[in-house]
Structures are given as C-alpha cells and as structure tokens.
C-alpha positions in Angstrom: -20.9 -13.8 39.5 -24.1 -13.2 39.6 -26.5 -12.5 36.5 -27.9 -8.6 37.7 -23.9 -8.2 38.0 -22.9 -9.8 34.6 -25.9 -7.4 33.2 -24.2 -3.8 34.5 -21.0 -5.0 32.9 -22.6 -5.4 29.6 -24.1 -1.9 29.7 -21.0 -0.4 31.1 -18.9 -1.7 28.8 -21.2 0.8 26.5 -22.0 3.2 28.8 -18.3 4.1 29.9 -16.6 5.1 26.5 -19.8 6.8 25.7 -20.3 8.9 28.9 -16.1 9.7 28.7 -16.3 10.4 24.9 -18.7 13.2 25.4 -16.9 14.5 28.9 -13.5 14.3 26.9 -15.0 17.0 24.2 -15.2 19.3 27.3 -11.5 18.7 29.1 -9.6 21.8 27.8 -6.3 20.0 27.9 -5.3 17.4 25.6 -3.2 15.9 28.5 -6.2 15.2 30.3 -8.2 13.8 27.2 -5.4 11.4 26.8 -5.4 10.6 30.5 -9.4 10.1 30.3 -9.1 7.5 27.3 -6.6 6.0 29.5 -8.6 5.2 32.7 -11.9 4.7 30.5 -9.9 2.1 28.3 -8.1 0.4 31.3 -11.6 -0.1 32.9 -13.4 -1.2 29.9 -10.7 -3.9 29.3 -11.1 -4.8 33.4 -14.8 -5.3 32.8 -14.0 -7.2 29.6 -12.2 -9.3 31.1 -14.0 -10.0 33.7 -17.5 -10.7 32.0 -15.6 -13.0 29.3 -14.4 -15.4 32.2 -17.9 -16.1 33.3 -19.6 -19.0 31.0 -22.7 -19.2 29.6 -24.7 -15.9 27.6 -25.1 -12.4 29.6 -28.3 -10.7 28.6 -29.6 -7.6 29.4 -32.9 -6.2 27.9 -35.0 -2.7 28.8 -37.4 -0.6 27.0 -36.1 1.8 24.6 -38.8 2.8 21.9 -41.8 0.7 23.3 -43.8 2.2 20.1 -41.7 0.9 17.4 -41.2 -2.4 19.0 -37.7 -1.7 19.9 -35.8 -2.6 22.8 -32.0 -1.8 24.4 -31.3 -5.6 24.5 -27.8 -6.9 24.7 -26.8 -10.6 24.0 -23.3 -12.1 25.2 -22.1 -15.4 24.2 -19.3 -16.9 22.7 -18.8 -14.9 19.5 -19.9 -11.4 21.4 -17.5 -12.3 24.0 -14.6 -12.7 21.7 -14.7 -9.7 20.0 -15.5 -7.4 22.6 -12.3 -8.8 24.0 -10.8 -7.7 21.3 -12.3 -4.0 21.2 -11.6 -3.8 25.2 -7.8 -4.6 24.3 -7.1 -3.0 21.1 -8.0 0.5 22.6 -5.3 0.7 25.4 -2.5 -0.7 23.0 -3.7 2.0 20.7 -3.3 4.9 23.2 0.3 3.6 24.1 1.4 3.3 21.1 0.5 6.7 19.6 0.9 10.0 20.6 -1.6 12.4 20.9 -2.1 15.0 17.9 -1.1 18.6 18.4 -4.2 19.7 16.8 -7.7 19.5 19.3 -6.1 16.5 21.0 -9.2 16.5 23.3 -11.9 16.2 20.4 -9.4 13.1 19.4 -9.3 11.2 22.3 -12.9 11.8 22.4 -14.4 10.6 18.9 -11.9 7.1 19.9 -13.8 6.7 22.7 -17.2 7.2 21.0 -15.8 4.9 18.3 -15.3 2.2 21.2 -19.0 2.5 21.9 -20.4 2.1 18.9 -17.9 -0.9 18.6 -19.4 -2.6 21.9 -22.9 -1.8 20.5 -22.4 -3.6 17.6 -21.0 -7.0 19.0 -23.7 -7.0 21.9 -26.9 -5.7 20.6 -29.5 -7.7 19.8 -31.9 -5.6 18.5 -31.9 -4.4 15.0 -32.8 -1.1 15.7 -30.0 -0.8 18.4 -27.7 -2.5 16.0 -27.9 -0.4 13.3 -27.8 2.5 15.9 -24.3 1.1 17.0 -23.2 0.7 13.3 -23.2 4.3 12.5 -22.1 5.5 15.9 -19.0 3.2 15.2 -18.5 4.9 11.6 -19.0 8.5 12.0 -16.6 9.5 14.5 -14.2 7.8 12.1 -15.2 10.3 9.3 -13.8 12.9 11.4 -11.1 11.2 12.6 -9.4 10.7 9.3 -10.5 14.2 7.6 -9.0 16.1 10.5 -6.0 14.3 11.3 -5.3 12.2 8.4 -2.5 12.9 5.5 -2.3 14.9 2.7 -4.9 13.4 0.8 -7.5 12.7 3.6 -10.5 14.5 2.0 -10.6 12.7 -1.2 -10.1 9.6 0.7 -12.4 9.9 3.5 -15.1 11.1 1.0 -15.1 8.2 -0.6 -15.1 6.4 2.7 -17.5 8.4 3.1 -19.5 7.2 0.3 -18.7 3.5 0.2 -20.1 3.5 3.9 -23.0 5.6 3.4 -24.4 3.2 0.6 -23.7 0.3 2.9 -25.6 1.8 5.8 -28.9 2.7 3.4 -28.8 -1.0 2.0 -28.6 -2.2 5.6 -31.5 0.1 6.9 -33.6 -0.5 3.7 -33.4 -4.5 4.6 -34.2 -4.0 8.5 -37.1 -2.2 7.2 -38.1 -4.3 4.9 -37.9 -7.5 7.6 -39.7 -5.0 10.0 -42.8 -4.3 8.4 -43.5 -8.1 7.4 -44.4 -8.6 10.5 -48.1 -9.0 12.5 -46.9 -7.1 15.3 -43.8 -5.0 14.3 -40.3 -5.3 16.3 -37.0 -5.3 16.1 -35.7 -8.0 18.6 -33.7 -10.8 17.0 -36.1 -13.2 17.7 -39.1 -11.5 15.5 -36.5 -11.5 12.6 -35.7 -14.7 12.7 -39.4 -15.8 13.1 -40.5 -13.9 9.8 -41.5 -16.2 7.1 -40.0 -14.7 3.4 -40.3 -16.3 0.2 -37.3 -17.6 -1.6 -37.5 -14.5 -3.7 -37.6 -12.0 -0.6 -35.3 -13.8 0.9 -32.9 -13.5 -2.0 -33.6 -9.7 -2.3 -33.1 -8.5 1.4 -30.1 -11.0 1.7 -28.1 -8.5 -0.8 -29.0 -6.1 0.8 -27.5 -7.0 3.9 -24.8 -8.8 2.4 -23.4 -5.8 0.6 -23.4 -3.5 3.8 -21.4 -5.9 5.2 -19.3 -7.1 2.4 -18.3 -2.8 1.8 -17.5 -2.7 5.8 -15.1 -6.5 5.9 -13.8 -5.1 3.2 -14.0 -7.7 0.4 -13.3 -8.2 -3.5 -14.2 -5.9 -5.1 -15.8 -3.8 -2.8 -12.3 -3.1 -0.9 -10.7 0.1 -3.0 -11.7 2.4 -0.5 -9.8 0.4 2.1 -5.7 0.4 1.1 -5.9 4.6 1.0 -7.7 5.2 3.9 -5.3 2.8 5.7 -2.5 4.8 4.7 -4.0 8.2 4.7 -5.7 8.0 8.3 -3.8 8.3 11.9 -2.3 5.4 12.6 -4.0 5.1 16.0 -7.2 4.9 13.7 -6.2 2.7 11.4 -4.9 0.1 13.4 -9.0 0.5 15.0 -10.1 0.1 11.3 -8.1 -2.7 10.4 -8.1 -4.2 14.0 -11.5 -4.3 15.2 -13.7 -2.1 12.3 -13.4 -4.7 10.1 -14.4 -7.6 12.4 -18.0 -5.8 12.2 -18.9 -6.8 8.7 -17.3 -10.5 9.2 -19.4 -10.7 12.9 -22.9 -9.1 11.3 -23.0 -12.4 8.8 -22.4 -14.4 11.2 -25.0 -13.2 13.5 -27.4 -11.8 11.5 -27.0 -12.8 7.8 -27.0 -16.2 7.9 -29.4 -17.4 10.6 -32.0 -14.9 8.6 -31.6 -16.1 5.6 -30.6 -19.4 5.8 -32.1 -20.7 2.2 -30.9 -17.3 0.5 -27.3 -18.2 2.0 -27.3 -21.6 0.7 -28.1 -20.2 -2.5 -25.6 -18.0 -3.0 -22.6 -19.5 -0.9 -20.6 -20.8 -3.9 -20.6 -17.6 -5.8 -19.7 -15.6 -2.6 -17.0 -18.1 -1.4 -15.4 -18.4 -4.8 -15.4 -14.5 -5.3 -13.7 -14.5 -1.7 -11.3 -16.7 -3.1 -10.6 -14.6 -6.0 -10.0 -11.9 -4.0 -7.2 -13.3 -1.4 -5.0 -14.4 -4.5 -5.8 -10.6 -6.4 -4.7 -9.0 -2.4 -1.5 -11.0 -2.3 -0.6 -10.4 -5.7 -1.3 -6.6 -5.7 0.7 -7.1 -1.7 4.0 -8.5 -3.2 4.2 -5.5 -5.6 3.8 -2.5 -2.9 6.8 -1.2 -1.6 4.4 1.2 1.0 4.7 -1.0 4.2 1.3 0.5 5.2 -0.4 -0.4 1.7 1.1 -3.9 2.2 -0.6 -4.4 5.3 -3.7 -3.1 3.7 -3.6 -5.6 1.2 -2.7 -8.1 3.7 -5.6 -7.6 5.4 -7.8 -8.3 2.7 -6.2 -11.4 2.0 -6.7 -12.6 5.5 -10.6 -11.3 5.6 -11.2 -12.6 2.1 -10.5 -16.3 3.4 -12.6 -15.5 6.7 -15.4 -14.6 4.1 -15.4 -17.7 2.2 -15.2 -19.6 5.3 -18.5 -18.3 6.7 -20.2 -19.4 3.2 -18.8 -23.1 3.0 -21.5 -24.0 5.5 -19.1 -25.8 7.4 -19.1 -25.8 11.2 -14.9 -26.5 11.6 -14.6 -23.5 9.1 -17.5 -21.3 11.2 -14.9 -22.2 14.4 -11.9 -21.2 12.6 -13.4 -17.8 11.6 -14.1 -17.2 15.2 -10.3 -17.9 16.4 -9.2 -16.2 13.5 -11.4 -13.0 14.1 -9.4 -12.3 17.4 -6.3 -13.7 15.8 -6.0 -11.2 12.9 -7.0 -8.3 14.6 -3.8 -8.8 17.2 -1.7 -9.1 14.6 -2.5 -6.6 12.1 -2.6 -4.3 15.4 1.3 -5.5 15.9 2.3 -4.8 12.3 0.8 -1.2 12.7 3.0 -0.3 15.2 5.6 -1.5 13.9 5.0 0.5 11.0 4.2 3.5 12.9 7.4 3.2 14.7 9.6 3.2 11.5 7.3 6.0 10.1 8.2 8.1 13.1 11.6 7.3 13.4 13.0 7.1 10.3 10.2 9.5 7.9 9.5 7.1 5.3 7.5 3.9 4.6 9.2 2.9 1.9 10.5 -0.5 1.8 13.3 0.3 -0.4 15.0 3.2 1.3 15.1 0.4 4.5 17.6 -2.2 5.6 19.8 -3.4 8.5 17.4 -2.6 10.6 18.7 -5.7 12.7 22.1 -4.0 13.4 20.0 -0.8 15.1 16.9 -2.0 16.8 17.5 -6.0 17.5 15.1 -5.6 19.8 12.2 -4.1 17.4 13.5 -6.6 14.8 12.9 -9.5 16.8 9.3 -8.3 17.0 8.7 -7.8 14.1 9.9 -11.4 12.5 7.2 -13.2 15.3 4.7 -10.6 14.2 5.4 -11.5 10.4 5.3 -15.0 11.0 2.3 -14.9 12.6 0.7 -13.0 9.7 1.7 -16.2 7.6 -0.2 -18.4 10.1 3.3 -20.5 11.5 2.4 -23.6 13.6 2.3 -22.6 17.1 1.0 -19.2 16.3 -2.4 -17.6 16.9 -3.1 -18.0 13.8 -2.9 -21.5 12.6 -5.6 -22.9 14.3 -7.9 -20.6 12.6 -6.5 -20.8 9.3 -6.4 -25.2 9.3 -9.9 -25.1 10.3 -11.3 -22.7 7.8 -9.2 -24.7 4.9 -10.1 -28.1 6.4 -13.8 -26.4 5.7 -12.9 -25.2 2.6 -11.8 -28.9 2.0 -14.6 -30.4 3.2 -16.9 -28.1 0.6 -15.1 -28.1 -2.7 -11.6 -29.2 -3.1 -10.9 -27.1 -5.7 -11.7 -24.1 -4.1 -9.1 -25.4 -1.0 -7.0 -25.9 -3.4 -7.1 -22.4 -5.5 -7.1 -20.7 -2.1 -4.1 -22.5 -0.4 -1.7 -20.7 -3.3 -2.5 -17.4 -1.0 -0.9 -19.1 2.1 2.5 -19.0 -0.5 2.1 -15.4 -1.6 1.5 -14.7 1.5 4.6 -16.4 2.6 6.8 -13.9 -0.3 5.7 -10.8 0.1 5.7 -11.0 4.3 9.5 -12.4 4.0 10.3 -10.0 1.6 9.0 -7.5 3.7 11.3 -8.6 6.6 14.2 -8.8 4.6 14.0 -5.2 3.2 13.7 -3.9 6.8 15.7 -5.9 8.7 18.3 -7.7 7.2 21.6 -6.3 4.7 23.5 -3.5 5.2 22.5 -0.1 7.0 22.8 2.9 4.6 22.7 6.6 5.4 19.1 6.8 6.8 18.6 3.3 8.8 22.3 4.2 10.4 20.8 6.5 12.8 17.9 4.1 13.6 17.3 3.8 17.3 15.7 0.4 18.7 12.8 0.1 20.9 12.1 2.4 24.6 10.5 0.1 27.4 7.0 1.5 26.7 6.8 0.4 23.2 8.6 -2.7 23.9 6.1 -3.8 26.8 3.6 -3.4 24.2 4.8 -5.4 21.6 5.3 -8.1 24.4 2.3 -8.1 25.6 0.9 -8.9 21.9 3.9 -11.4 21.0 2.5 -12.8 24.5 -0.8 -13.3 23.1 0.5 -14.3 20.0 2.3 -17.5 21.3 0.2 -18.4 24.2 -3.1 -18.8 22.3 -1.1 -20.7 19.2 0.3 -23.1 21.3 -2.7 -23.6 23.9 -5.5 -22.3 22.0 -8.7 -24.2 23.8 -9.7 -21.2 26.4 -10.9 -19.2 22.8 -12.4 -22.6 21.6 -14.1 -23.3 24.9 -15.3 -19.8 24.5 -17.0 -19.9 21.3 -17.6 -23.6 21.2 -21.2 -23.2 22.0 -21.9 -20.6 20.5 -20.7 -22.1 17.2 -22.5 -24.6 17.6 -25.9 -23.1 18.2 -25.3 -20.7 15.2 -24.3 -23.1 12.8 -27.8 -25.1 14.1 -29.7 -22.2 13.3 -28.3 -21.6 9.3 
C-alpha cells in the first residue's frame, strides 16, 4: 500500500468515530444510533486492520495552529499500531455484548463513539498539543457516560472521577507548557520536546508532573481508589472501555512520552516507582481475594496486572519494555472477556455476588467453559496471551533487582487464589434456588466469547506477528531512554 493511502487511514481512523459521534447525537432513534456505532466500529476495525498489516511507521502531518507551533501530526509504528488494534476491536465486542440503554440511547452510542476518537488520538498523535487535545476528548464523554447511565451511586463516583482526572489533566498541561516555552522557537511536535535541554532539576520537576497524570489514568498504587467504584458503578459497556483500552493510555503515554523526555529524571526515579508498582500488585491481590463483588474483583485484578506493566516500564530493561507491549494488548482482551462474563451473570441472574453463585457448570456449560480459559488467561497460563508478556517483564524485573522479581512473583500466586476461587464459586458445586434457572449462552454472545478465546490461544501459542510488530519500535524507544 501506498504511503498517501496508509496516511487517509490514519486520519480516518479519527475522523470516522468523530464525524459518526456527532451525526449519532442527531438520529432520533436509538435503533439507528446503535446501528451507526455498528457500521462506524465495523469500519474502523477494517481500516485497523488493514493499516497494522503494512510494516514500517505511517505518518501523516498538516497544519493546525501554525501560530502556536502546532501541528495535526500522526505517528504509527509498532507500539501505535498495537493499541489502536486494540481500540478498533474492543468497540464492536462492546456493542455486541451490551444492549442499548432505554434512556437517550442515541446520545449513548454517540459519546462511545467520541470516546473512540479521542482514544485513536491519543495512540497516534504526535504532537503535544494534539495529544493532550485527544486526552480530554477520550475522558469527558466518559464523565457523562457514567453520571447518566451508571448505578446508584454514580454521582459521587463520577465526581470523584471527575476530580482524580481533572488534577491529572492540569499536571499534564502545566508540564507541556512548561517544556513549550523553553524553547527558541516554540512548538509542540515531538521532536522539539525531545530536543529541549532541562537541567537535572527541571527535568525532575516536569517528570512528576507527567508522571502523575499518567500514574492517576493507569491507575496505580495509590492513586487507584477512584478506579474499583467507577468500574462497578459505570455501564458495563463503559467499563469494559475503561478497563480495556482507557487504561492502556497512561501505561502508552510513559512509554512514548515520559521516558524518552526525561531520560536522566527516569533513571532517577525508576527504583522508587518500580518498587511502589510492586507494592501495589501484592496490596490489589490481597484486597482481590477478599471481594466477593465479581466486578470489584476484576477491578482489583486489573490493578495487579497494570501495577507489574508499571514497574516493568521503570526497570530500564528492553525484554521487560517488549513484554509490556504484548501484555498491553494482552490484558485489555482479557479483562474485556471477564466483563462480559460478568455482565452476563449480572443480567441473568441479578446479582454479582460470588456467594449467592454456584453450579453454574450444570446450566451454562457452554458459558462455563469460557469463562475457565478467560480465568486462566488472567493468571498468565503457558500457551496463553498472556505469558509471553508476563516472562518477559519478570525476566526484566530479574535482570534489574532480584529482589524486586522475587517480591513481585508472590502476586502471580495470589493471583492464582482468588481467580480459582472465583471459578469455583461460579461454576462448580451444587445449583441452589437462583443459579437453577440459569440459562447458558445464545449464539451471539457465544461468537463473541470465541472470537476472544480465539485470540486468546492463537497469540499464546504463536505469539511473533505482535513481536514482529513492535520489535522495532521497542527497540528504537528503548535507544532513545
């Protein structure tokens, strides 16, 4: 394919959730919101596809705000690639797997859509300006998202989503300011950040700043408490988006901005960051094995998994900065599989409650045999998508302090108890007077949950397509640190 070609797919794969986002605020019918998100997802994840196949970087570049210095410029390589693969498929599993709301179904279908935007924004741009631009138009239609259609407590919740985010975002504009006006000639491309000169103690001041934007979007220790309630209080459509994809924004902007920026600041700080990481996964899979909430254990889950992605970015280790990458596509189709399968139970059966479940197996074979591959998948089993990741970032962790390896690998055991325990509640013993009228799987929902299992098995047992993909790019970032 040729490059002009490669170019309009990067800017459609912005331009068409953006453009069908604002036309689905005007369909009068939820029916034909939901059948807009359909086509606009099905063709995003076409054009995904499509440009992901092609090696090399796609780069597209025109003038924006010529008197600021700014630029629409959009970079594609490995670690782009990857994750808007992700974002392209997580949106059509989303919209087959939920229904859509009762209440303005069209302004629904609509904020998704402008979330997908933002979403491609951020993993392509490569501009700071456009960046940051992306970064809120990924979060605010998800303010609105969870206040109108989330549960009972989805004010108080949001609100302090609300807050947690809003801090992030000022600490992130203050420091692309900051980096901005140190310059001769002020602009935002990539390459005039990285070219700016900052003293050790500059460099150590604007690297917090980032740092804790991104940290309070990942989420990680202890900057997560907003994360577990607005998991279980938002739509599950939109937290599977959160926890899928959202999350991948914090753990992608280190990577690509953070620590090519402020390489000495990084070094300076990595052990403090990577053992606080640490820290964290053991206090997620401790709180995990207590919850009895299948949604809050997936929460916590989740920041187990993202706590050891965080310390692997910090142990300045180019095996651990590969398994990150794997694992950044890895997690985000499993943790997409779990929420449906708790949606599914939710819907069914009108409780989450671990304890009030069991024999599952006897009812919905079919949904229990997904959910077992799903669970051991969570636990990174050899031969799937998982594992690769998770060897390589503890063969960095290794590699940097064997200690810390050490201290971290107890996770992979907690991990193991409270995802088994979790399977047994639900599927295994004896059916009781609510899981006795438990129904098993329609086609729709179980060609979903093949298509991920799919996934799941082909890229843990042949995992070098995803390598090949990022390889490169790995490479050149880790050069760059």
């Amino acid at each position: 394919m040729d490059p002009e070609k490669q170019q309009m797919i990067a800017v459609l794969l912005m331009a068409l959730p953006l453009a069908g986002g604002l036309l689905a605020f005007a369909l009068p019918q939820g029916k034909a919101a939901k059948n807009l998100s359909w086509v606009v997802a099905g063709l995003v994840l076409a054009l995904a596809a499509t440009l992901c196949l092609q090696p090399g970087t796609t780069q597209f570049q025109a003038s924006w705000l010529p008197a600021l210095g700014a630029q629409f410029s959009l970079e594609l390589n490995g670690l782009s690639k990857i994750l808007v693969l992700l974002t392209a498929l997580a949106f059509p599993l989303v919209l087959g797997s939920t229904p859509n709301p009762s209440h303005q179904p069209g302004a629904y279908q609509a904020l998704m859509l402008l979330t997908q935007a933002g979403l491609m924004g951020v993993f392509m741009a490569s501009d700071a300006l456009l960046f940051y631009f992306c970064w809120e138009l990924a979060l605010i239609p998800v303010y609105f998202l969870c206040s109108i259609w989330g549960g009972e407590k989805r004010i108080a919740v949001t609100f302090k989503f609300f807050i947690y985010t809003f801090v992030g975002s000022l600490l992130l504009l203050v420091g692309i300011l900051y980096v901005y006006f140190q310059q001769a000639q002020p602009s935002f491309s990539w390459q005039a950040f990285h070219a700016v000169s900052l003293s050790a103690k500059e460099q150590a001041m604007v690297f917090w700043l980032f740092f804790l934007a991104f940290a309070i979007k990942m989420p990680i220790f202890p900057l997560h408490t907003w994360q577990p309630d607005a998991y279980e209080q938002s739509p599950t459509g939109v937290t599977m988006i959160l926890s899928g994809v959202m999350v991948k924004m914090g753990l992608y902007a280190v990577i690509r901005w953070l620590l090519p920026l402020f390489p000495e600041a990084s070094h300076q700080f990595a052990s403090l960051i990577a053992w606080t990481a640490v820290a964290g996964m053991l206090y997620a899979s401790l709180i995990a094995i207590r919850q009895d909430d299948f949604k809050r254990l997936i929460a916590y889950s989740s920041i187990a998994h993202i706590g050891l992605m965080a310390a692997g970015l910090f142990v300045h280790q180019a095996v651990a900065l590969q398994g990150v990458v794997l694992q950044l596509f890895a997690h985000g189709i499993n943790v997409i599989g779990l929420w449906i399968m708790a949606d599914r139970v939710e819907r069914q059966l009108g409780t989450r409650q671990l304890s009030a479940l069991g024999g599952l197996a006897q009812k919905a074979p079919t949904m229990a045999i997904f959910l077992v591959v799903l669970s051991l998948a969570n636990i990174a089993l050899p031969l799937t998508n998982a594992f690769v990741g998770e060897f390589l970032m503890f063969n960095g962790l290794f590699r940097y302090n064997m200690w810390m390896a050490a201290v971290g690998g107890i996770s992979i055991i907690l991990a193991a108890v409270y995802t088994l325990n979790m399977v047994q509640k639900i599927i295994f013993g004896q059916t009781n007077a609510l899981t006795e009228s438990a129904q098993d799987l329609d086609a729709p929902q179980a060609l979903l949950l093949a298509i991920l299992v799919a996934v799941i098995l082909l890229t843990g047992v042949y995992p070098q397509p995803l390598i090949q993909l990022t390889q490169d790019t790995v490479q050149t970032l880790f050069a760059q640190r």
